[in-house]
C-alpha positions, 0 to 999 in steps of 0.5 A: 483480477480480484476486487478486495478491500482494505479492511482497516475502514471498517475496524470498528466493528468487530472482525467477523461483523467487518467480513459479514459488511464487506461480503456483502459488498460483492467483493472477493478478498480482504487486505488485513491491518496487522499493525503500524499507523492503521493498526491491528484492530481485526488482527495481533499477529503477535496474539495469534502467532501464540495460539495455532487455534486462533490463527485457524480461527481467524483463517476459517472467519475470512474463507467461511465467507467465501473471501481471501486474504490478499496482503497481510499490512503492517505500514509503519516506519521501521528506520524511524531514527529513535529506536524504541518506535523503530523497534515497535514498527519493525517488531510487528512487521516481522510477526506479520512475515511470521503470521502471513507464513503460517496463513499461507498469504503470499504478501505483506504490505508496508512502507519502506520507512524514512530515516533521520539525517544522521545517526543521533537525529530524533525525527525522520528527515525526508529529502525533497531537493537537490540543492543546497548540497546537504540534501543529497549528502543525508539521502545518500547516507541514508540510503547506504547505511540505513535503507539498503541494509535494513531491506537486504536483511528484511528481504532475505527474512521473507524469501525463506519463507515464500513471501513477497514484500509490497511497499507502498509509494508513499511521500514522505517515506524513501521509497515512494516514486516508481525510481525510488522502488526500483533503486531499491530492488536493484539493491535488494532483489526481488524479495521487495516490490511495490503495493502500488497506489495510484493516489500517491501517484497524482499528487506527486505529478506521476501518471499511474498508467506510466507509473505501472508500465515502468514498474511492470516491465521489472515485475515489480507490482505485487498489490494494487491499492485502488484510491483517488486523488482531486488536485485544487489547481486554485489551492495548487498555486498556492500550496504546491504538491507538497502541502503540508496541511492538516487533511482535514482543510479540505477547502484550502488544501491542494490535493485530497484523496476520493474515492474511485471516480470521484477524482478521475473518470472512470476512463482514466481508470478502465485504462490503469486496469487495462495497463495492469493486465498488459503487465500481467498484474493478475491479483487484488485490486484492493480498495482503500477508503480515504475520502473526507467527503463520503462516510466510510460505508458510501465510500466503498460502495460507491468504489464497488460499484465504479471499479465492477463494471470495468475489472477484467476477471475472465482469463485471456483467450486466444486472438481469434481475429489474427 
């Protein structure tokens, strides 16, 4: 395994200063934003599709300095029900295909997007229950006439260019349990699969260890975020997992990301490495930092420095003991 980072934290800066701050680190890989809600600040794969000296320029900042590119992401919501902003989101993550080709990098992260209710609907509508009986009316619409056709279709784009697409498990999207992404690849096939965060895992009650060995069993992990989540049992009772809060309310809020180990012992995460290798996920653990309480540069060192001691890098040897 490869420790990685996802660089949006440090959009900031300018790209070749962001690559020189995570060198530094100790890390091996970059994960780079191309567009969606994080942006594109270090990369336009719009701009670069346009000039082959700019994608080689851009190839020869990360590989100078001894990195690579684990995931071109693009996370935005491509079946958003007003066109125009579904057009946006579905542009960009089409060149980001196109760019991760010509870049040689094998995966493209997003979100599987969430529809509407119905046809003429102005704002996603995301299902959280089965009853009253209209729920599952619009989740089976959506998923029969906007999920599975816009992923077959998107899917089929990737595979004929080498890719793998990587959707985050995210609520409020369609896809965004470990059941979720599945009925998804049984549709699709293997074109799609899971960049799979366990601090979206936490919040909706899911254990990631399980969570991996459900999805791993399919083959069906292809990126790993590393982020934490703290659950307030106190804010819990109060709000539900389903809070819908500003995040910025950390102090009433139900749950709110960390940084790794700060909302889960180290344990805890040795055994989510432990279970991504007896899957025989063997890529980029990529760190994102999401942690209100930690300026962004103490929150990726410190997950630098909790995640080192307990990745497992050396290939496996034989069971000299069997």
């Amino acid at each position: 395994m490869k420790l990685g980072v996802f660089a949006v934290l440090y959009g900031q800066l300018p790209l070749e200063e962001a690559l020189d701050t995570i060198a530094a680190k100790g890390v091996e890989a970059v994960e780079i934003g191309t567009g969606g809600y994080p942006g594109n600040k270090h990369c336009n794969p719009h701009e670069l599709l346009a000039d082959e000296g700019k994608i080689k320029a851009f190839k020869q900042a990360v590989e100078s300095r001894g990195l690579m590119i684990s995931a071109l992401s693009c996370h935005g919501n491509p079946l958003h029900p007003q066109k125009e902003i579904a057009k946006q989101f579905h542009d960009d993550f089409m060149a980001t295909l196109d760019l991760a080709a010509k870049l040689e990098v094998p995966i493209v992260n997003g979100f599987s997007g969430c529809p509407g209710d119905h046809e003429g609907a102005k704002y996603p509508n995301w299902p959280v229950a089965p009853w009253p009986n209209d729920y599952q009316e619009i989740l089976d619409w959506q998923w029969k006439e906007k999920v599975i056709p816009y992923w077959t279709e998107v899917g089929s784009y990737a595979t004929e260019r080498g890719l793998k697409i990587a959707l985050e498990l995210h609520g409020g999207f369609s896809v965004h349990s470990p059941g979720t992404m599945l009925r998804l690849r049984e549709a699709v096939g293997e074109a799609v699969g899971a960049n799979l965060d366990p601090s979206h895992m936490w919040w909706q009650g899911i254990d990631p260890v399980q969570a991996i060995r459900i999805l791993g069993q399919e083959n069906a992990i292809y990126h790993f975020h590393a982020k934490d989540t703290t659950l307030d049992p106190i804010n819990v009772n109060k709000h539900g997992i389903t809070d819908m809060q500003s995040y910025s309310m950390m102090l009433d809020r139900a749950w709110q990301f960390r940084t790794v180990g700060y909302g889960h012992d180290m344990k805890t995460w040795a055994d989510i490495i432990s279970a991504l290798r007896l899957i025989g996920y063997d890529y980029v653990v990529s760190i994102e930092h999401e942690d209100g309480l930690m300026s962004i540069d103490e929150g990726f060192t410190k997950a630098v420095q909790n995640l080192q001691p307990i990745l497992m890098k050396e290939p496996l040897g034989e069971m000299w003991w069997v």
